[in-house]
C-alpha positions in Angstrom: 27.6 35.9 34.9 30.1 35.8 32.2 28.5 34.3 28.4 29.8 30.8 27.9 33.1 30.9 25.5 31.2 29.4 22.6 28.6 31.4 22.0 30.8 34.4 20.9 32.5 31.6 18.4 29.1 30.4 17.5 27.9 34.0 17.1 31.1 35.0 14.6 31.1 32.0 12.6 26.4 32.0 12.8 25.3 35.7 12.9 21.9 36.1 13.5 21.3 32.3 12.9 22.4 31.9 16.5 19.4 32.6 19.4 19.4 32.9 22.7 15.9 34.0 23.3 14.1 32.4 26.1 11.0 32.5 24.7 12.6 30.2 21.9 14.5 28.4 24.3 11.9 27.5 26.9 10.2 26.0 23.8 13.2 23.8 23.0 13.0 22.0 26.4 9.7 20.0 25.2 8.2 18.3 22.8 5.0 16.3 22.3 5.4 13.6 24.4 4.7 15.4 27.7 7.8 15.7 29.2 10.2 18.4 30.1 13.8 19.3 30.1 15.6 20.4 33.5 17.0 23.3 33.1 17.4 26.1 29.7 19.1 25.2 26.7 22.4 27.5 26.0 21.3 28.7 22.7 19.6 27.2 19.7 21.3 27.2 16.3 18.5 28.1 13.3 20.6 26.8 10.7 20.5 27.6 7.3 22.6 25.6 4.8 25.0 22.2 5.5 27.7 25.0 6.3 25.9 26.3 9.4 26.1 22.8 10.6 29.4 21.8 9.9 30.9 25.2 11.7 27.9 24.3 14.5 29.3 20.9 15.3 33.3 22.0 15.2 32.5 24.2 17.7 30.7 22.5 19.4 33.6 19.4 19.6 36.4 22.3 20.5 34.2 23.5 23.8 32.7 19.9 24.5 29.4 21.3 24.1 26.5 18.8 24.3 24.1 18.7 21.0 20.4 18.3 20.2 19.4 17.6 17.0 16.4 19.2 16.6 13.4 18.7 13.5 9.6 20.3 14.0 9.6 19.2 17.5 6.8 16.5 17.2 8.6 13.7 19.0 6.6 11.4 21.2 9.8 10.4 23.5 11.7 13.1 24.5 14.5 12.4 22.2 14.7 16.1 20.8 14.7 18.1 24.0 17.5 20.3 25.1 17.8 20.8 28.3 20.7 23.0 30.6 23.9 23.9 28.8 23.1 22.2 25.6 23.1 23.8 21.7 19.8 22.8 19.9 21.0 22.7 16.3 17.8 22.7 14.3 17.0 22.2 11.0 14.0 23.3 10.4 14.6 25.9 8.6 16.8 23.8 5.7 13.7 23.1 4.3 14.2 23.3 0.3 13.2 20.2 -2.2 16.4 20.2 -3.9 15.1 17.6 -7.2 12.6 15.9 -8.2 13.4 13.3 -10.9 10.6 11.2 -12.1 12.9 9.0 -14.2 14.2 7.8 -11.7 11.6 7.8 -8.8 13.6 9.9 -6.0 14.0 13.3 -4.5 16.7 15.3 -3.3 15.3 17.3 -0.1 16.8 19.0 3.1 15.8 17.8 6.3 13.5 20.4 7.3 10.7 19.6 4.7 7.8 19.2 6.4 6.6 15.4 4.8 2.8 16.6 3.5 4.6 19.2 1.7 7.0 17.3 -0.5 3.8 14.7 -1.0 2.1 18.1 -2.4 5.2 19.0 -4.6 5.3 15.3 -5.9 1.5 14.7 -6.7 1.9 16.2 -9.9 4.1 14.3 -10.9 2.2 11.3 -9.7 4.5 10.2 -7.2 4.7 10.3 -3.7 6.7 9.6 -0.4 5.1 6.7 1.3 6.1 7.3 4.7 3.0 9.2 6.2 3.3 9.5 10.2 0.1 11.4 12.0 2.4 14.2 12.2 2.8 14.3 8.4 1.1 17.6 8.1 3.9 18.9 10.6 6.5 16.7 11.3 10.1 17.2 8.9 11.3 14.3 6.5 14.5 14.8 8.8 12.7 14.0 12.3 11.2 10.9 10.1 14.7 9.7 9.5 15.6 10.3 12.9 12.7 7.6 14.4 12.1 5.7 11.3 8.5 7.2 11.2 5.8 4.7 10.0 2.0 5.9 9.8 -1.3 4.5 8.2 0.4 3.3 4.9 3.6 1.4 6.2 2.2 -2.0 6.6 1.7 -1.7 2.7 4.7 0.3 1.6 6.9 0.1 4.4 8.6 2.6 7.1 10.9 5.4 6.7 14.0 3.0 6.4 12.3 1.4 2.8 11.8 5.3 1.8 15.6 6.4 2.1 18.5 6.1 -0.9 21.2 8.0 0.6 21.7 10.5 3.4 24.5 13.6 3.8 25.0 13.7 7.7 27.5 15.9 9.8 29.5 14.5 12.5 30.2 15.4 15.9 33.7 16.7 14.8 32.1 18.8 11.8 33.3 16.6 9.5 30.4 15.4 6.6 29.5 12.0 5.7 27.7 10.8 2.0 26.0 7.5 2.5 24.2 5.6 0.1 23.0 5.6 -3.1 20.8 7.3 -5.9 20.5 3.6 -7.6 17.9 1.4 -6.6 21.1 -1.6 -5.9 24.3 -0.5 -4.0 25.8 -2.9 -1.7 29.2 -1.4 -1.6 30.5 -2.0 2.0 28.5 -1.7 5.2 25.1 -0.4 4.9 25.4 3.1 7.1 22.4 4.6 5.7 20.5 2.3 7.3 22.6 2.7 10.4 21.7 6.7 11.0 17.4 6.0 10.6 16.2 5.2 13.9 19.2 6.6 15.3 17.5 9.7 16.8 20.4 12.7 16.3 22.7 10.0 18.4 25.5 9.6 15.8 25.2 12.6 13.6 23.0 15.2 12.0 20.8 14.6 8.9 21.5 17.6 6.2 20.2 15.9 3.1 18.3 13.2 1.8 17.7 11.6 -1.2 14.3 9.7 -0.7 13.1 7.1 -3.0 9.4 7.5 -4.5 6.3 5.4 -5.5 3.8 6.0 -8.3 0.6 7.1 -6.7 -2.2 4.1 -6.8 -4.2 3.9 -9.6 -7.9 2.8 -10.2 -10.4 3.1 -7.4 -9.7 2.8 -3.4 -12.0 1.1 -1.3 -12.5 1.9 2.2 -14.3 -0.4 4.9 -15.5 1.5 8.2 -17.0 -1.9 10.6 -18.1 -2.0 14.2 -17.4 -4.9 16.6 -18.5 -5.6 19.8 -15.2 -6.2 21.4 -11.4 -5.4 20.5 -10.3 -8.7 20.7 -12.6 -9.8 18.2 -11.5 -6.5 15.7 -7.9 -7.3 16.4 -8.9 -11.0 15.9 -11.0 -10.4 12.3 -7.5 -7.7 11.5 -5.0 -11.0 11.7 -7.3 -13.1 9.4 -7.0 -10.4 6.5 -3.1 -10.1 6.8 -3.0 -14.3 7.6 -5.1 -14.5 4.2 -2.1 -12.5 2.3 -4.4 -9.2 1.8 -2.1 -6.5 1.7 -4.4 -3.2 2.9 -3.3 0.3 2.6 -4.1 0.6 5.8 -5.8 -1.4 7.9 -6.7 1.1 11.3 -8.1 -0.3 14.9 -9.5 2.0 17.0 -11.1 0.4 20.6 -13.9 1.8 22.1 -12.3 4.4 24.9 -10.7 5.6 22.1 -13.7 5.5 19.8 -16.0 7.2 22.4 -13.4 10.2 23.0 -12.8 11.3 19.0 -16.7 11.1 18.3 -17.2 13.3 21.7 -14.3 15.7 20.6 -15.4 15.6 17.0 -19.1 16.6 18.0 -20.4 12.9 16.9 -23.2 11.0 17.8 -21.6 8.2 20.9 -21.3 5.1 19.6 -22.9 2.1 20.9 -21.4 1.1 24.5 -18.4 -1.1 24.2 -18.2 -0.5 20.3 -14.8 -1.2 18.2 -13.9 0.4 14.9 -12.0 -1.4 12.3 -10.6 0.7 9.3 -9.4 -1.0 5.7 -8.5 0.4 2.8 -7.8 -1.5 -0.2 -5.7 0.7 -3.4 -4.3 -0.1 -6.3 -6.1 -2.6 -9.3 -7.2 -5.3 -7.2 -8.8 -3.2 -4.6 -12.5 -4.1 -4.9 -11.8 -7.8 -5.0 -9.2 -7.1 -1.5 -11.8 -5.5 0.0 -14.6 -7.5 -0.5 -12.8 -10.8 0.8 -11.9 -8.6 3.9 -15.6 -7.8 4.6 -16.2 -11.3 4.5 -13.6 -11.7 6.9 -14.7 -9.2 9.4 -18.3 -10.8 9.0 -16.9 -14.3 10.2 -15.1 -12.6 12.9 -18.7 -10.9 14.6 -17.8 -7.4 12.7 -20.2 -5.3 10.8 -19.1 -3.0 8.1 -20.0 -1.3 4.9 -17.5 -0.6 1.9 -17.4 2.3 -0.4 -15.2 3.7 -3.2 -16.3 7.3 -3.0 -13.3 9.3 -2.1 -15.1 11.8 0.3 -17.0 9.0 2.7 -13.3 7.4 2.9 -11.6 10.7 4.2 -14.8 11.2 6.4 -13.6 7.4 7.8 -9.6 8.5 7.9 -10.3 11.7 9.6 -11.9 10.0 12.6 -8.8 7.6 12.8 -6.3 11.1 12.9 -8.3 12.6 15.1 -7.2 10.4 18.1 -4.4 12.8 19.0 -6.7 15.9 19.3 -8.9 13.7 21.1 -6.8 12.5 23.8 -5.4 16.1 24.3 -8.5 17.5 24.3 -8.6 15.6 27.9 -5.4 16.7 29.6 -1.6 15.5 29.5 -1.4 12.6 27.5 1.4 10.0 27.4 1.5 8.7 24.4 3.3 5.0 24.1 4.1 3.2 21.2 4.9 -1.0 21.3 4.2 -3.4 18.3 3.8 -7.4 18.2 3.4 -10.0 15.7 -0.1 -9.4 13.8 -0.8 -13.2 14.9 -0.3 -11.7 18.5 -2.2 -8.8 18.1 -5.7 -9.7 20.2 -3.6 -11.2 22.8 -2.0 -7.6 23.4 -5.2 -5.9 23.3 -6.7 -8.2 26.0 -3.9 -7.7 28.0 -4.1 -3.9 27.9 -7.6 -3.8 29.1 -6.3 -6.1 31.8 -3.9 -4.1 32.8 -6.1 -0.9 32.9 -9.0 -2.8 34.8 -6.0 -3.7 37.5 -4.5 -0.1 37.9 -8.5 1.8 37.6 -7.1 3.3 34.7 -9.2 4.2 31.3 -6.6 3.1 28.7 -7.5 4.2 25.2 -5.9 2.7 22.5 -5.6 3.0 18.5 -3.0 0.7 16.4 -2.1 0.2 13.4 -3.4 -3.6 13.0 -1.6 -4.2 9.5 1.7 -4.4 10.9 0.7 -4.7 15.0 1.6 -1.3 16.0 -0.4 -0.5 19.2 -0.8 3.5 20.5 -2.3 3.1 24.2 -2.4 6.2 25.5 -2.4 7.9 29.5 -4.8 11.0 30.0 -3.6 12.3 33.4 -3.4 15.4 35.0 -0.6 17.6 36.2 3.0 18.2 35.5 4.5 14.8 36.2 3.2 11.6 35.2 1.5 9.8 37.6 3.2 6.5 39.2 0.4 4.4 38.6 0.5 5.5 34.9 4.1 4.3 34.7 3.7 0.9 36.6 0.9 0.4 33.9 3.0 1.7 31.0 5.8 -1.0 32.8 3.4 -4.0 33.0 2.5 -3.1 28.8 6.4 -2.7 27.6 6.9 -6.4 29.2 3.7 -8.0 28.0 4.5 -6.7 24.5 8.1 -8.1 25.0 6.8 -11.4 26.8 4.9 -11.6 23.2 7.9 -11.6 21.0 7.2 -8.0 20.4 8.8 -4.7 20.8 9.1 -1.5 23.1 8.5 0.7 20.2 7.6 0.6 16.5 7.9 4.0 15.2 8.3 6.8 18.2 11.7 5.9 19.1 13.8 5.6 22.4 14.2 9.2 23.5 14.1 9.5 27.3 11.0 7.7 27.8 12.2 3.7 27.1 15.6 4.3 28.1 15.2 2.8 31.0 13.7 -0.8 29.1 16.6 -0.7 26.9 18.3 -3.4 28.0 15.3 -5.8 28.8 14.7 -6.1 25.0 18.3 -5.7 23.8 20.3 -7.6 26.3 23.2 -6.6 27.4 25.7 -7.9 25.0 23.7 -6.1 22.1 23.2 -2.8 24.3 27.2 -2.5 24.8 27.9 -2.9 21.4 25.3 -0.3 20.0 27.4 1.9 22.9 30.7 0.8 21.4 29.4 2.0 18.1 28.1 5.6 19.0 31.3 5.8 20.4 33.1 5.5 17.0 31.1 8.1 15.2 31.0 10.2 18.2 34.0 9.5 20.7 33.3 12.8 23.2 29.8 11.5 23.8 27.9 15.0 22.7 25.6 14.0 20.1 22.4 14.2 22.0 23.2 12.5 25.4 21.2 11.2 27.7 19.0 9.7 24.6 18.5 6.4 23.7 21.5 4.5 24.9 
């Protein structure tokens, strides 16, 4: 079989930063979401500098040969896999901190920067990056960008989109786009930064970023670990403190399925039967007085808690909450979903999950991030393909979040997985003009297909 024209290009103008391994390969047609590619990628581009991109994409416009933007691979959708006869451009490996510049509260980073490690590189400077998905220890700044990543702290100090000045991105035809600012204002024509977050490698690829920072908390933190008898009440007692204008750090739910599975995989005593857990966490110079009016709170709401300010018992407290993940792998394949609702409306979706489990026999554990309505259910099955019960269930939840003026997904993205919902929560009008404008920033229709629209 004769090699592909490009790949001899790609190889001249790349060198060695052009693989076509199959070990390497195979491991581009997944990611963490469970689901697989059809079919072997062509190659995978490792690339090294804004250059390797740019010569990437030309070449890739000259042969009409389909892209995947590519990050750490932690994706929870399917919207970074490459699958038969596409070029997985990845970026990981651009992963320098180009500045640092605590006058001005921002830093200058390529997108392969794993996130906990520019947090490390700015805590000395007493600064950090407030965008903190579960994946932080792994995941890059430039797959953040690409989903708008949340995580524990974004109901306080917001998503990815809040965290991001300006961006440099590549085009599909090589060419390479500055967007945005390094001033806090700039409201010079249309506002394409915010365009390319959330827009999961669909119009472009992410080569730099110039991320705004926050000062780090001061004073003490206070951290609130309470039990409830029932997730509706916990969801219940998590609106109250967000309807009574408390602004938590983060403000965790876990329900008891989930709750029984991280104590068994963290080698925990089981909780009660039926048991919730509720995590707050108060920062900043008001903390102790936050905190306390949420305890009374969860009291009034049937919760029981304690509240301390020593730093260890609160990681203790955080680190059952990340655990979840490991859990729920620990069990088998595990498909992960991702929808959020208003807070107000955030016991009404939890009720309606565990009716929607009890109707398919299915165990449906679930963590969320109550401060801002997030909800994580998650499918343990087993096997290669998800089962058709799990997706009739995972259908039934998109709608009832929908139906409750909510939202397919609040941080994982599109990807593969939702494409299908699209257009129930769009609408069609809305759908064929976000098609219209891929179409102007990439009019061949290679920037990751088959994603998102």
């Amino acid at each position: 079989m004769s090699e592909h024209p490009a790949l001899s290009a790609l190889r001249a103008a790349l060198g060695d930063a052009l693989s076509t391994r199959p070990d390497e390969l195979e491991a581009m047609r997944a990611d963490y979401s469970g689901l697989r590619r059809d079919g072997m990628p062509l190659a995978i581009v490792h690339a090294r500098s804004i250059d390797d991109v740019q010569a990437t994409l030309r070449i890739a416009t000259e042969h009409r040969l389909p892209i995947v933007p590519r990050g750490a691979g932690t994706g929870l959708t399917g919207g970074a896999m490459g699958g038969a006869g596409e070029l997985v451009v990845s970026t990981a490996r651009m992963n320098r901190i180009l500045e640092i510049s605590p006058a001005d509260q921002l830093a200058v980073v390529e997108p392969g920067v794993i996130n906990a490690a520019l947090n490390a590189a700015l805590e000395p400077h007493g600064l950090f990056f407030a965008p903190d998905p579960a994946s932080r220890a792994i995941s890059t700044v430039g797959g953040n960008i690409a989903t708008n990543a949340g995580g524990l702290l974004c109901a306080k100090y917001g998503v990815t989109r809040e965290a991001v000045l300006g961006l440099k991105v590549v085009l599909a035809d090589g060419s390479l786009l500055e967007l945005g600012h390094r001033t806090v204002k700039g409201v010079t024509g249309l506002d394409l930064t915010a365009l390319m977050i959330g827009s999961e490698g669909t119009l472009g690829v992410v080569v730099e970023a110039t991320v705004r920072l926050l000062p780090l908390p001061t004073g003490p933190t206070a951290t609130i670990g309470a039990t409830f008898g029932s997730v509706v009440d916990a969801a219940a007692a998590s609106a109250a403190i967000t309807a009574a204008r408390l602004r938590p750090a983060a403000l965790e739910l876990i329900d008891a399925a989930a709750l029984a599975a991280i104590h068994e995989h963290l080698g925990m005593p089981a909780p009660p039967p039926g048991a919730t857990h509720l995590l707050v966490q108060t920062d900043g110079p008001g903390a102790l007085a936050e905190a306390e009016t949420a305890l009374e709170l969860i009291g009034a709401h049937g919760g029981r808690g304690g509240l301390t300010t020593d730093p260890r018992e609160a990681e203790h407290l955080l680190a059952v909450r990340r655990a979840f993940h490991g859990a729920m792998a620990a069990r088998g394949q595990v498909l992960i979903e991702d929808v959020a609702v208003p807070r107000s409306a955030l016991a009404a979706m939890f009720a309606e999950i565990e009716r929607i489990g009890a109707r398919h026999g299915l165990e449906i554990p679930t963590v969320g991030h109550a401060g801002d309505g997030n909800l994580h259910p998650n499918f343990v099955y087993e096997g290669d393909e998800v089962p058709e019960a799990v997706w009739q269930a995972a259908d039934e939840l998109f709608r009832a979040a929908l139906e409750l003026g909510g939202t397919l997904t609040g941080e994982h993205g599109v990807g593969t997985l939702k494409r299908q919902w699209l257009e129930e929560e769009l609408g069609t009008p809305q759908l064929a003009l976000q098609r219209q404008i891929k179409a102007v920033f990439d009019p061949l229709g290679i920037m990751n297909p088959g994603k998102v629209f």
